[in-house]
LUMPAMI-861935 format. One record per residue (C-alpha): x, y, z. Coordinates in Angstrom, 2 decimals. Example, Ala and Ser with C-alpha at 12.3 -4.5 7.8 and 13.67 -1.06 7.14 Angstrom:
! LUMPAMI-861935
+---------+---------+---------+
|      px |      py |      pz |
+---------+---------+---------+
|   12.30 |   -4.50 |    7.80 |
|   13.67 |   -1.06 |    7.14 |
+---------+---------+---------+
***
This chain:
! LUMPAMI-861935
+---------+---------+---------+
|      px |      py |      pz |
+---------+---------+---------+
|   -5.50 |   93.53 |   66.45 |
|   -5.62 |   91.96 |   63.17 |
|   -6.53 |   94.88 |   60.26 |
|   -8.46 |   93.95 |   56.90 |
|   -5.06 |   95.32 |   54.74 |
|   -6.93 |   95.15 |   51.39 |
|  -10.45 |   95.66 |   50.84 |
|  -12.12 |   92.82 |   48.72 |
|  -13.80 |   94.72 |   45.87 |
|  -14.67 |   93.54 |   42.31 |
|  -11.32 |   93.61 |   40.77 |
|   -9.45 |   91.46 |   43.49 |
|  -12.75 |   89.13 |   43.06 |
|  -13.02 |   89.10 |   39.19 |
|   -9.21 |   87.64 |   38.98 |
|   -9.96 |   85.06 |   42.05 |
|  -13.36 |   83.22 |   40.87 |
|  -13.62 |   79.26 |   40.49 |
|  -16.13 |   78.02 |   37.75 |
|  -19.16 |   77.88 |   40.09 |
|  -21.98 |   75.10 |   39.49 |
|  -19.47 |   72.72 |   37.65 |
|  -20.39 |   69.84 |   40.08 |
|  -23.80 |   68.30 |   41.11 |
|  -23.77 |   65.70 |   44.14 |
|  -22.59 |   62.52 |   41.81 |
|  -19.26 |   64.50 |   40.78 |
|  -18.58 |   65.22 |   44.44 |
|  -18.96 |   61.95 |   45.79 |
|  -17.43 |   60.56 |   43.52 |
|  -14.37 |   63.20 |   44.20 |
|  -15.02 |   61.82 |   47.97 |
|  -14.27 |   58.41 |   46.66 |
|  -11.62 |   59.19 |   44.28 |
|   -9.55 |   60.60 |   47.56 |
|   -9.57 |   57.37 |   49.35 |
|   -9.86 |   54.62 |   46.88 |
|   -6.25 |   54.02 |   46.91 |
|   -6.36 |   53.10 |   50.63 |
|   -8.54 |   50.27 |   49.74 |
|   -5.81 |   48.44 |   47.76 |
|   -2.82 |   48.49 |   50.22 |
|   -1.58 |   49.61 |   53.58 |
|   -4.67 |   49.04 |   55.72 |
|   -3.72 |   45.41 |   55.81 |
|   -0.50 |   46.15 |   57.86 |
|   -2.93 |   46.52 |   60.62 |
|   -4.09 |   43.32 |   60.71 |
|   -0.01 |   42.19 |   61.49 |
|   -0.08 |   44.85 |   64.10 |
|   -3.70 |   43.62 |   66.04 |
|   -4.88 |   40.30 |   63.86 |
|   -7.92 |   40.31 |   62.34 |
|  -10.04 |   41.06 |   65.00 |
|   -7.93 |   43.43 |   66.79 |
|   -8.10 |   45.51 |   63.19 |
|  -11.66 |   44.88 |   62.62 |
|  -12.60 |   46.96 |   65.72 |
|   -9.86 |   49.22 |   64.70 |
|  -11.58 |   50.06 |   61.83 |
|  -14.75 |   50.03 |   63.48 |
|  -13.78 |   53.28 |   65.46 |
|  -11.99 |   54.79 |   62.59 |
|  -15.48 |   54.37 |   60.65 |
|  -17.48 |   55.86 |   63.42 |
|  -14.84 |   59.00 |   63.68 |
|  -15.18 |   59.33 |   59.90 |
|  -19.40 |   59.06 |   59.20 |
|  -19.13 |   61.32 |   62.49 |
|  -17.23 |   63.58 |   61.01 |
|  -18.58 |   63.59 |   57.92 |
|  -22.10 |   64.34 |   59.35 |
|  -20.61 |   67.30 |   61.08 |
|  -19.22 |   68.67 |   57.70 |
|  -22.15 |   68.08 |   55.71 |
|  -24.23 |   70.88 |   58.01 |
|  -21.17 |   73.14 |   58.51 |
|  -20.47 |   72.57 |   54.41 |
|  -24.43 |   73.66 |   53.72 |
|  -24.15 |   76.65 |   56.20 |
|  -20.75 |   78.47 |   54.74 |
|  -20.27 |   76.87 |   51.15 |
|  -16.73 |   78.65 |   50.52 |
|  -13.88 |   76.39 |   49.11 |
|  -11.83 |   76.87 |   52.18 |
|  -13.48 |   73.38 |   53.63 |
|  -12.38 |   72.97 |   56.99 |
|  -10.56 |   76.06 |   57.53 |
|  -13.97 |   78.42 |   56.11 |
|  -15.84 |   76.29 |   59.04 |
|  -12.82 |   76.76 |   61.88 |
|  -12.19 |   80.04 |   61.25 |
|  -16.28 |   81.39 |   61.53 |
|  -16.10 |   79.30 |   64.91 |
|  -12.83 |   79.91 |   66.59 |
|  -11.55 |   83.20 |   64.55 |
|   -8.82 |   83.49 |   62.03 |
|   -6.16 |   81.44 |   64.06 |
|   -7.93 |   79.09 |   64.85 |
|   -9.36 |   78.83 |   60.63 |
|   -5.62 |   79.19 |   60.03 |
|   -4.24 |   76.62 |   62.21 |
|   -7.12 |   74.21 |   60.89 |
|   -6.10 |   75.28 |   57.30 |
|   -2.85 |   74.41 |   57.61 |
|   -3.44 |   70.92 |   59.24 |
|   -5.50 |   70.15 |   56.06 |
|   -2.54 |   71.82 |   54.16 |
|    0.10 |   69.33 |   55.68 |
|   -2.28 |   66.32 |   54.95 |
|   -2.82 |   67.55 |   51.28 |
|    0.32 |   68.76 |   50.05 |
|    2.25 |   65.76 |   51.77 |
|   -0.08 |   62.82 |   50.59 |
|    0.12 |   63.25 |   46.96 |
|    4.12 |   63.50 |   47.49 |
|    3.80 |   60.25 |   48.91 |
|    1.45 |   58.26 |   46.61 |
|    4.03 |   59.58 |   43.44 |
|    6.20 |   57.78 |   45.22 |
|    4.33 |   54.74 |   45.35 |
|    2.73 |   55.01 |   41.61 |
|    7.08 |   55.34 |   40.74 |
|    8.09 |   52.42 |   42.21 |
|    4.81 |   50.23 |   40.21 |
|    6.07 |   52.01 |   36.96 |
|    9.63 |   51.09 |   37.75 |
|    8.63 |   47.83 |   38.31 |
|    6.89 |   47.50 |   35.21 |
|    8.61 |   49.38 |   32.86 |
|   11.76 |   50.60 |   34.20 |
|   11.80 |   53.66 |   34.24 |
|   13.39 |   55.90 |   36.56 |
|   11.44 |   56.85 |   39.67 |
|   11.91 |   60.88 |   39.79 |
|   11.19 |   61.10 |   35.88 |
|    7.43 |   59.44 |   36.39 |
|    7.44 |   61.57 |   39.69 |
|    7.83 |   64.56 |   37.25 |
|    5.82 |   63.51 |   34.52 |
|    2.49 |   62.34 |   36.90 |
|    2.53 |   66.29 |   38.82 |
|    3.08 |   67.67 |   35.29 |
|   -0.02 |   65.66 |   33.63 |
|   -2.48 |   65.82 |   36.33 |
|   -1.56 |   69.08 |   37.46 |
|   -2.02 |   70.22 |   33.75 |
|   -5.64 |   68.38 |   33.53 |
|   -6.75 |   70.40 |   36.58 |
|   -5.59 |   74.24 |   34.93 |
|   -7.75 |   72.78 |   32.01 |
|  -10.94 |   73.29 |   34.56 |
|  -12.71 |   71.76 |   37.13 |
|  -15.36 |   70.13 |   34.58 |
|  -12.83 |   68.59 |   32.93 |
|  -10.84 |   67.40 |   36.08 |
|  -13.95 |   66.08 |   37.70 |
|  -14.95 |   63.77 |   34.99 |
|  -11.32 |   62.54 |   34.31 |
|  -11.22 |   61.90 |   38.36 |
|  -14.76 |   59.99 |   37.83 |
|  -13.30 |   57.49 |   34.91 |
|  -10.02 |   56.66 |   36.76 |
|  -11.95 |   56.11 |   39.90 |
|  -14.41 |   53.79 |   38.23 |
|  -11.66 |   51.94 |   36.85 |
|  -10.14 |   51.02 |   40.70 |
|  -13.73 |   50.46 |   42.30 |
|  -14.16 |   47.73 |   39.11 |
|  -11.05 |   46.31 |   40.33 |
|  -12.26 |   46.14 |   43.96 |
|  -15.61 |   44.93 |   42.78 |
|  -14.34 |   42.24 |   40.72 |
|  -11.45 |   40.72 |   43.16 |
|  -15.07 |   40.70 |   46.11 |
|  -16.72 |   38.34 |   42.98 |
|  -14.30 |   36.13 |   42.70 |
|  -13.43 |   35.84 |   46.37 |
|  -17.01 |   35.05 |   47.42 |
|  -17.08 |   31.24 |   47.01 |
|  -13.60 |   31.41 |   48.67 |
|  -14.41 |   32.52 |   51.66 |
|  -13.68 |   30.55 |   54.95 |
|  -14.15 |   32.54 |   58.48 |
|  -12.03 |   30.20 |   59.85 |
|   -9.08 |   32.13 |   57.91 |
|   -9.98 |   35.07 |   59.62 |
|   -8.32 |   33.88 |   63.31 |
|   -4.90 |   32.26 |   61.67 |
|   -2.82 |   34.13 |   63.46 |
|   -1.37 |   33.13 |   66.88 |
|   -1.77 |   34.88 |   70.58 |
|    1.21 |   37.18 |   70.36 |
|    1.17 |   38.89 |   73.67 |
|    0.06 |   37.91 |   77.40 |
|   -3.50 |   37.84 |   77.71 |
|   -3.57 |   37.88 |   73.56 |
|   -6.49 |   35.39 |   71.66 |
|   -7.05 |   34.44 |   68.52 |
|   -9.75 |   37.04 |   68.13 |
|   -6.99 |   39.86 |   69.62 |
|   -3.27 |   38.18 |   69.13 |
|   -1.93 |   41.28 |   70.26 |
|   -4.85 |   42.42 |   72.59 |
|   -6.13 |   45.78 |   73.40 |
|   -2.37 |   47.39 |   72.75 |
|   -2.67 |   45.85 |   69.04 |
|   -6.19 |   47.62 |   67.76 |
|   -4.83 |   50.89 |   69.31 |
|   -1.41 |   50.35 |   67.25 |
|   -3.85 |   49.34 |   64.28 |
|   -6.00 |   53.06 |   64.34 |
|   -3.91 |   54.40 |   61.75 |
|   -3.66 |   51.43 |   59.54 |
|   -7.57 |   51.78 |   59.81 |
|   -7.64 |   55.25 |   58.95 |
|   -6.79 |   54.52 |   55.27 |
|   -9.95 |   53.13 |   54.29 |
|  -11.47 |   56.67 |   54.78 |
|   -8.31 |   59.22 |   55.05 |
|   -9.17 |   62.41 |   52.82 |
|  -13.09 |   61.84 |   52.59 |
|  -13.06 |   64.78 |   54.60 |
|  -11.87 |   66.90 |   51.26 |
|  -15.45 |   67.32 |   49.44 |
|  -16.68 |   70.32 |   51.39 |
|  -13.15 |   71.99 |   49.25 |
|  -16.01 |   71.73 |   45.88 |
|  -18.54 |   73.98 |   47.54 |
|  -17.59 |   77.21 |   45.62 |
|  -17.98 |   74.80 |   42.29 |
|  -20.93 |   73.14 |   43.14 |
|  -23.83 |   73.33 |   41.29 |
|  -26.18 |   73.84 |   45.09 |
|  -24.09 |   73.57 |   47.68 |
|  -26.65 |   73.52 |   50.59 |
|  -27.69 |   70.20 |   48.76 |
|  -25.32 |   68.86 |   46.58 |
|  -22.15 |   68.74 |   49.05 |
|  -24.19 |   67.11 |   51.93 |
|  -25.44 |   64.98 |   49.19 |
|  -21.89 |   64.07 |   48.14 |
|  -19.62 |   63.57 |   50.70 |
|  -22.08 |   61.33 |   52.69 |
|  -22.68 |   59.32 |   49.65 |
|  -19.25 |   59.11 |   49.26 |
|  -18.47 |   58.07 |   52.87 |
|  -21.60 |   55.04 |   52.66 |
|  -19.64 |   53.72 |   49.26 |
|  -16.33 |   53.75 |   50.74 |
|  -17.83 |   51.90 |   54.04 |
|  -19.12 |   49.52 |   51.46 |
|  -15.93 |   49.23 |   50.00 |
|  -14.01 |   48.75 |   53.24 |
|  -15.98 |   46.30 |   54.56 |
|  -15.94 |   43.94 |   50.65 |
|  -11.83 |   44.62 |   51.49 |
|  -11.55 |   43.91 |   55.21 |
|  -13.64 |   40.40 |   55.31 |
|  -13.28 |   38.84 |   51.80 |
|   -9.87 |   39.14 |   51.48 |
|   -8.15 |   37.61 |   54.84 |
|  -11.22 |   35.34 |   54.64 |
|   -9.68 |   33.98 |   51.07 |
|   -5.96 |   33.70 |   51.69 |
|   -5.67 |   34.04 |   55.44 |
|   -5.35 |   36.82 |   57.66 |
|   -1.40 |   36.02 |   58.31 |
|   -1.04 |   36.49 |   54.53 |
|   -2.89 |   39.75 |   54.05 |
|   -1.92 |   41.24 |   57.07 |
|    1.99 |   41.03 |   55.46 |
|    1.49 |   41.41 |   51.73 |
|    2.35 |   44.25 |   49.67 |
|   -1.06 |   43.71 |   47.47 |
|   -3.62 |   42.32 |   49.23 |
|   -6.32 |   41.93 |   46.27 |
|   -3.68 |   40.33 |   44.27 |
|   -2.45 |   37.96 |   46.61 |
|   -5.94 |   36.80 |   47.87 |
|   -6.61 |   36.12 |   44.42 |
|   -3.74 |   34.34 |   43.46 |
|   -3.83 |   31.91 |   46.85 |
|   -7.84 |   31.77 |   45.89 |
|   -6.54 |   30.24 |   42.30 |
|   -7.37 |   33.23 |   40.33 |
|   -4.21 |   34.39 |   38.77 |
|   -5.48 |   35.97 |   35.75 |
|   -7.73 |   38.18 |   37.24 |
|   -5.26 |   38.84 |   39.81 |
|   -2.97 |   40.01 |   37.31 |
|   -5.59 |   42.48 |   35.72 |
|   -6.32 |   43.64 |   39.09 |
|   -2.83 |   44.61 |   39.68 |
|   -2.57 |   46.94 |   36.62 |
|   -5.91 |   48.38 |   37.49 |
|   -4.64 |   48.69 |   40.73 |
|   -2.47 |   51.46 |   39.53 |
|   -5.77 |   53.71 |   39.14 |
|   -6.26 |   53.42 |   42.54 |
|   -3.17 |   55.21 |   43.11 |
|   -3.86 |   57.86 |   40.43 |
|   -7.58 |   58.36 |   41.21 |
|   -6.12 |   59.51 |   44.25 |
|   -3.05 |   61.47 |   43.71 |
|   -5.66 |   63.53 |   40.82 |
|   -7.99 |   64.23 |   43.95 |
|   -5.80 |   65.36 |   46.46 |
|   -3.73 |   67.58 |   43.93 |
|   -7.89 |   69.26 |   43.58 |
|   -8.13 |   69.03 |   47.13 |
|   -5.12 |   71.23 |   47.90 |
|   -5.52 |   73.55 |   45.13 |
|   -8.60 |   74.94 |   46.55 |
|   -7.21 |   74.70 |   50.13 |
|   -4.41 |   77.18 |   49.27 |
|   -6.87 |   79.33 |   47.01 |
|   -9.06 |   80.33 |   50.01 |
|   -6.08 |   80.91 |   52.14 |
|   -4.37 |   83.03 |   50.07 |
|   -7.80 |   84.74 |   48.76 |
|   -8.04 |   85.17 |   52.53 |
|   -4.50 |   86.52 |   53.07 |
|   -3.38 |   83.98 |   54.94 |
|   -0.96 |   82.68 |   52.11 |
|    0.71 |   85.15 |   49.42 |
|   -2.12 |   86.07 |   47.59 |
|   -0.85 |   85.32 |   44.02 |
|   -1.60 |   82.05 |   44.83 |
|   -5.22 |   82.72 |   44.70 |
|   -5.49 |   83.73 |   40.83 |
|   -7.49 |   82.19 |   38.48 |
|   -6.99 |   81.28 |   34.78 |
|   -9.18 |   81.87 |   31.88 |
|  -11.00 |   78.87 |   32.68 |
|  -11.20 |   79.88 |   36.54 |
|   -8.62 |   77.27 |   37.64 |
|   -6.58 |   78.78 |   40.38 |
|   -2.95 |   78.60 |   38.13 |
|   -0.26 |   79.19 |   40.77 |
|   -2.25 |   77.34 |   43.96 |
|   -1.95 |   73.87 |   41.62 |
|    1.57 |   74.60 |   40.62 |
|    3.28 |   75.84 |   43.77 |
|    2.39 |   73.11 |   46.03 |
|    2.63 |   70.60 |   43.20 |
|    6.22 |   71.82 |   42.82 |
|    7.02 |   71.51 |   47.03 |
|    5.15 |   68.37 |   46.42 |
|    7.40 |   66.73 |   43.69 |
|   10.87 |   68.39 |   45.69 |
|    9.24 |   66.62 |   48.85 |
|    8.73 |   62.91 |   46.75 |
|   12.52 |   62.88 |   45.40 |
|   13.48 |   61.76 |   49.25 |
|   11.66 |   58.31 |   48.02 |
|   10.66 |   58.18 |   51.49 |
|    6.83 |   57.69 |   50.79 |
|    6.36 |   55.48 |   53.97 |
|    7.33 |   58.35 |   56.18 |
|    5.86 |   61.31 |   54.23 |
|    2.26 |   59.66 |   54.20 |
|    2.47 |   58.94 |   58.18 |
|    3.15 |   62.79 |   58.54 |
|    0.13 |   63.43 |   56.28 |
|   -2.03 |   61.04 |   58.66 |
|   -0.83 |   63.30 |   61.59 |
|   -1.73 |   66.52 |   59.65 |
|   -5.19 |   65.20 |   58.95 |
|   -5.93 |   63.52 |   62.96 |
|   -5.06 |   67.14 |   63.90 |
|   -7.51 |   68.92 |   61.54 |
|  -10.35 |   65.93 |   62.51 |
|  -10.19 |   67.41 |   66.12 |
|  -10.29 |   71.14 |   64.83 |
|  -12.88 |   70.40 |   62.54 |
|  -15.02 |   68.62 |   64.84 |
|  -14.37 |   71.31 |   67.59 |
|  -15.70 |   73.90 |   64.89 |
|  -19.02 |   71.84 |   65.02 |
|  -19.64 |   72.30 |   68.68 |
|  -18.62 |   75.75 |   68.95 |
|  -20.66 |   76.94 |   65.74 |
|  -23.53 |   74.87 |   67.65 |
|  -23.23 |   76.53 |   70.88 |
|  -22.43 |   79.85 |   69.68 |
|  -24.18 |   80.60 |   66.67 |
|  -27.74 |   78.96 |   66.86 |
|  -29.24 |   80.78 |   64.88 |
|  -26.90 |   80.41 |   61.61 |
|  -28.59 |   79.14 |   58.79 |
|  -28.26 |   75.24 |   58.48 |
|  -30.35 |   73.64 |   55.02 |
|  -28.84 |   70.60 |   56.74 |
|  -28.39 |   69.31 |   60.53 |
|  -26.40 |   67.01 |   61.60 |
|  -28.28 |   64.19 |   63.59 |
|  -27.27 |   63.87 |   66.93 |
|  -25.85 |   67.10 |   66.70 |
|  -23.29 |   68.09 |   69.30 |
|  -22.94 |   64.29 |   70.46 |
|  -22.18 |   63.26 |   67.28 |
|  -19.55 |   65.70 |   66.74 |
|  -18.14 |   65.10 |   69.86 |
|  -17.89 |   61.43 |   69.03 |
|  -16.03 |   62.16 |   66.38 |
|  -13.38 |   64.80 |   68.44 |
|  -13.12 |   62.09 |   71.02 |
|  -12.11 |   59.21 |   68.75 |
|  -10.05 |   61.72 |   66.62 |
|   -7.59 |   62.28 |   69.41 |
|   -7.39 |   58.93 |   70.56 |
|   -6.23 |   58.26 |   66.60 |
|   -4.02 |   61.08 |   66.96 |
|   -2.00 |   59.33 |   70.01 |
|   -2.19 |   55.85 |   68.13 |
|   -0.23 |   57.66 |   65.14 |
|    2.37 |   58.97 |   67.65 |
|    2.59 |   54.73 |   68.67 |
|    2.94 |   53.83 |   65.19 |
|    5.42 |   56.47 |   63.84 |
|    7.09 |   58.54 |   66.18 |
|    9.43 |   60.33 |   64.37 |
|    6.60 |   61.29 |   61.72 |
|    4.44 |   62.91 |   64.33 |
|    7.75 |   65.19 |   65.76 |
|    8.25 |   66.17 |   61.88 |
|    4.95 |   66.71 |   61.31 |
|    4.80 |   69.31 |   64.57 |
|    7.77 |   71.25 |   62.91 |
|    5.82 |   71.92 |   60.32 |
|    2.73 |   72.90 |   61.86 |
|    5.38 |   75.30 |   63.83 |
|    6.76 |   76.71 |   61.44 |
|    3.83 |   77.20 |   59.89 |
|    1.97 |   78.77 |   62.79 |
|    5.03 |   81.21 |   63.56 |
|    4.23 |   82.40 |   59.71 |
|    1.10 |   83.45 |   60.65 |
|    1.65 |   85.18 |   64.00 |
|    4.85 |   86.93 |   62.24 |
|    2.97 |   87.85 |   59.39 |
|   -0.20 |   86.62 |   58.03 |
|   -2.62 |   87.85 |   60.66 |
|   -1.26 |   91.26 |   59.97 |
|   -2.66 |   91.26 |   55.91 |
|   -5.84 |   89.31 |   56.17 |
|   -8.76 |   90.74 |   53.98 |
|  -11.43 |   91.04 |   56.29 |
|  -11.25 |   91.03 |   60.46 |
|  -13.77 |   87.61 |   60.96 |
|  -14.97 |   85.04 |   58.61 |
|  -18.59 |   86.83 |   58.53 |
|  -16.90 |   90.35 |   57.16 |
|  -14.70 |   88.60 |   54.19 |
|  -17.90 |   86.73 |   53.41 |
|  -20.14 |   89.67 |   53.61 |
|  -17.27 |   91.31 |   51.26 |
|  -17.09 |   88.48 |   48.81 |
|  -20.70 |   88.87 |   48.11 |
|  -21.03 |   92.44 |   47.54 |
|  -17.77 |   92.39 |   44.97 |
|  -19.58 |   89.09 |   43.33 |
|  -22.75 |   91.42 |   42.91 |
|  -21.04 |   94.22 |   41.84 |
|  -19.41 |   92.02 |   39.10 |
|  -22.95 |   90.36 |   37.85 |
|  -23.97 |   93.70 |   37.93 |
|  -21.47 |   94.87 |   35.72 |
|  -21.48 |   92.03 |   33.52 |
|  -25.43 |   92.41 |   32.82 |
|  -25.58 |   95.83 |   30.84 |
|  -22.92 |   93.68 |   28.67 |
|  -24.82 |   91.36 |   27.97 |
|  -27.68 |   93.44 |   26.49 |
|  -28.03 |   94.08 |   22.97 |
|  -27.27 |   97.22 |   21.81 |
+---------+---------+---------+
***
C-alpha cells in the first residue's frame, strides 16, 4: 500500500506556496485564450485539405462540443478542489493517486511537448525574417519567458494579457477586412475526392474523422486554466468564471477564422497555405494589412508558448509537492514562483525543440492531451457518482451527460489522431510508459499523503499553522 513518506507540515509548506489571489476571472480567461490563440492563425486549415470545407466544419463542430463539454465539467470540478494540480488534483480525488498520476502526466506530455514545438515554429518566422539561427532564438525565447514567469505570476499574467491582445487584434482586424469579401460560394471549391464524396464532403465521412485533430487546434490547451486556482483571487468563482469565458471567446474566434477566411480566398487555398490570415488577405487585395498581420502573427505564437510554459510549471509543482515528481521541483522563490518546475521542463523542452521536428512533437502533444480529455472527463462522472455530497459553488449543467459527451467525443478524437499521425501516437505511448513504470517503481512509494482528501486536509492545517505564525509578527511590539 502506498505510505504518506513525509508529513506535510509548515516548513515543507512555507518553501512550496504560489502567490495566492494574483488573478481575478479576466486574467484567467484571458490565460485560457492566450493557450490557444496560436491555433487560430495556422494548422487548423490543413483540415479543410484533409475533409473540404464542410467535412472540417463538422469536424470542428464536434471538437467544439468535446471542448465547452469539457470545459463545463472542469469549471465544477475546478470550484470543488481549487489546487494547482488542474486535471490531475480532480483525477486523483476520483480515481486515487494512479489514476491523478496517470492524468497528470497526460497533461505533462501535452505541456512540456507543445511549447517545444511552437519554439520551433516562432524559429523558423525569426529565421525567416532576420536570419538568425534557429536553436539560438530557441534558447533565447525559453530563457526570456521562462525568466518573466520566476519574476511572479502578476507579472507573467499581465505580460501574457498584452501579447495576447496583440494576436486577437490581428484576428479581429484580418475578420474586418474580409467581411465585404466574402462569397459562400468559395466555401465548396474543392472537388469530390473520394467515392460517394460531394462538394459539401470531398472526402466524405473518412475526411471529417481525418480532420478531428486539425479541429482540435482552435481549442487545444483551454483545458489549462483550472492550473491558476491556487493563484486565484476566488477560485470557486473566478476559475469557472474564466475558463468558460475563455472557451465562448475562442468559439468566437474560431468561427470569425473558419468562415471568413476560405469564404475570401477559397477553401482550396486555405486549406493548403502556410498562413491563412495572410493569404486570404492578400487574394482579398489587402496586402498591407496582410503584411502587419503576419508580424503580429508572431504574438500568436508567443502568447502561447508564455502560457503553456505557466501551464506546466504549475502542473509539475503539484506533482512534485505531491511526491509524485522529485520534490525540489516544487520550491518556490522569493516571489512564490516555483524556480526549478519552470526551469527543468523548460530545459527538456528546449533539448526536445533542437530535433526541429515541430510537426511531429506537437502531434504527440495532441495525443497527450486526447488522453487526459478522457481522464478528465471520467473524473467528472466518478466524482458525480461517488461523492454527491462534495461541495460544488458550481454545477455543471447537464451534469453526467454532459461529461459523458465530452469522454465519448474525446476518444473518438483520440483514434482520429492515431489516423492522422501514427508514428506520433506510438511515441507518445512510450512516454506515457515510461512514465507510468516511474511511478509504480517509485513514486507511489513517497507520496505525501495516502488520498487526495488527506494531502488536502494536510495542506490546510500547515497553511494555518503558517498564518498563525505569521500573525503574532505582525503585531506591534
Amino acid at each position: 500500500m502506498t505510505q504518506a513518506q513525509a508529513p506535510v507540515d509548515a516548513d515543507y509548506l512555507a518553501r512550496r506556496r504560489l502567490q495566492r489571489g494574483s488573478a481575478g476571472w479576466v486574467l484567467l480567461a484571458g490565460l485560457g485564450v492566450s493557450y490557444v490563440i496560436s491555433g487560430d492563425f495556422a494548422g487548423w486549415n490543413f483540415g479543410i485539405g484533409e475533409a473540404g470545407w464542410g467535412g472540417f466544419a463538422l469536424a470542428a463542430v464536434l471538437m467544439a462540443v468535446m471542448y465547452f463539454a469539457l470545459v463545463l465539467s472542469l469549471a465544477e470540478m475546478s470550484a470543488a478542489i481549487p489546487a494547482a494540480g488542474g486535471g490531475y488534483s480532480f483525477a486523483r480525488q476520483a480515481i486515487g493517486p494512479a489514476g491523478g498520476y496517470l492524468t497528470g502526466l497526460a497533461v505533462l506530455i501535452e505541456y512540456a511537448l507543445a511549447p517545444a514545438a511552437i519554439v520551433v515554429f516562432i524559429g523558423a518566422a525569426v529565421e525567416e525574417l532576420v536570419g538568425l539561427d534557429g536553436p539560438l532564438v530557441y534558447a533565447a525565447f525559453y530563457a526570456i519567458f521562462v525568466g518573466i514567469h520566476l519574476a511572479g505570476v502578476g507579472e507573467a499574467l499581465k505580460v501574457m494579457m498584452v501579447i495576447s491582445a496583440l494576436a486577437v487584434l490581428a484576428i479581429l482586424l484580418t475578420a474586418f477586412a474580409l467581411l465585404d469579401d466574402f462569397d459562400a460560394d468559395r466555401l465548396w471549391d474543392i472537388p469530390a475526392a473520394a467515392p460517394g464524396g460531394s462538394a459539401a464532403l470531398p472526402q466524405g465521412w473518412l475526411g471529417v474523422w481525418a480532420a478531428l485533430p486539425f479541429a482540435m487546434w482552435l481549442f487545444l490547451a483551454v483545458e489549462g486554466v483550472p492550473l491558476a486556482a491556487e493563484e486565484a483571487k476566488n477560485p470557486a468563482r473566478d476559475v469557472p468564471r474564466g475558463i468558460i469565458g475563455a472557451m465562448l471567446f475562442l468559439l468566437f474566434t474560431a468561427l470569425l477564422v473558419v468562415v471568413l477566411l476560405p469564404g475570401a480566398a477559397g477553401a482550396a487555398a486555405i486549406g493548403e497555405s502556410g498562413v491563412p490570415l495572410v493569404t486570404a488577405l492578400q487574394t482579398a487585395g489587402h496586402p498591407a494589412l496582410g503584411t502587419l498581420v503576419n508580424v503580429l502573427g508572431m504574438a500568436g505564437l508567443i502568447a502561447s508558448f508564455f502560457s503553456i510554459i505557466y501551464g506546466y510549471s504549475r502542473l509539475v509543482f503539484a506533482l512534485s509537492r505531491a511526491g509524485y515528481l522529485p520534490r525540489f521541483l516544487s520550491l518556490t522563490n522569493a516571489r512564490k514562483a516555483p524556480a526549478w518546475a519552470l526551469i527543468v521542463p523548460g530545459l527538456v523542452g528546449f533539448a526536445i525543440s533542437l530535433s526541429g521536428a515541430g510537426d511531429l512533437i506537437l502531434a504527440m502533444a495532441v495525443v497527450g492531451a486526447t488522453l487526459s480529455y478522457a481522464l478528465m472527463a471520467a473524473s467528472h462522472i466518478l466524482l458525480r457518482l461517488r461523492q454527491p455530497a462534495l461541495a460544488r459553488p458550481y454545477r455543471t449543467p447537464g451534469g453526467i451527460a454532459t461529461s459523458g459527451t465530452a469522454l465519448v467525443l474525446s476518444l473518438v478524437a483520440l483514434t482520429g489522431v492515431y489516423a492522422f499521425d501514427p508514428r506520433a501516437f506510438g511515441y507518445t505511448l512510450l512516454l506515457f510508459a515510461a512514465g507510468a513504470a516511474w511511478f509504480f517503481a517509485y513514486s507511489r512509494h513517497h507520496l505525501v499523503a495516502r488520498t487526495a482528501d488527506e494531502e488536502f486536509a494536510l495542506l490546510a492545517q500547515a497553511e494555518a499553522s503558517l498564518e498563525g505564525d505569521a500573525a503574532p509578527a505582525a503585531t506591534p511590539a
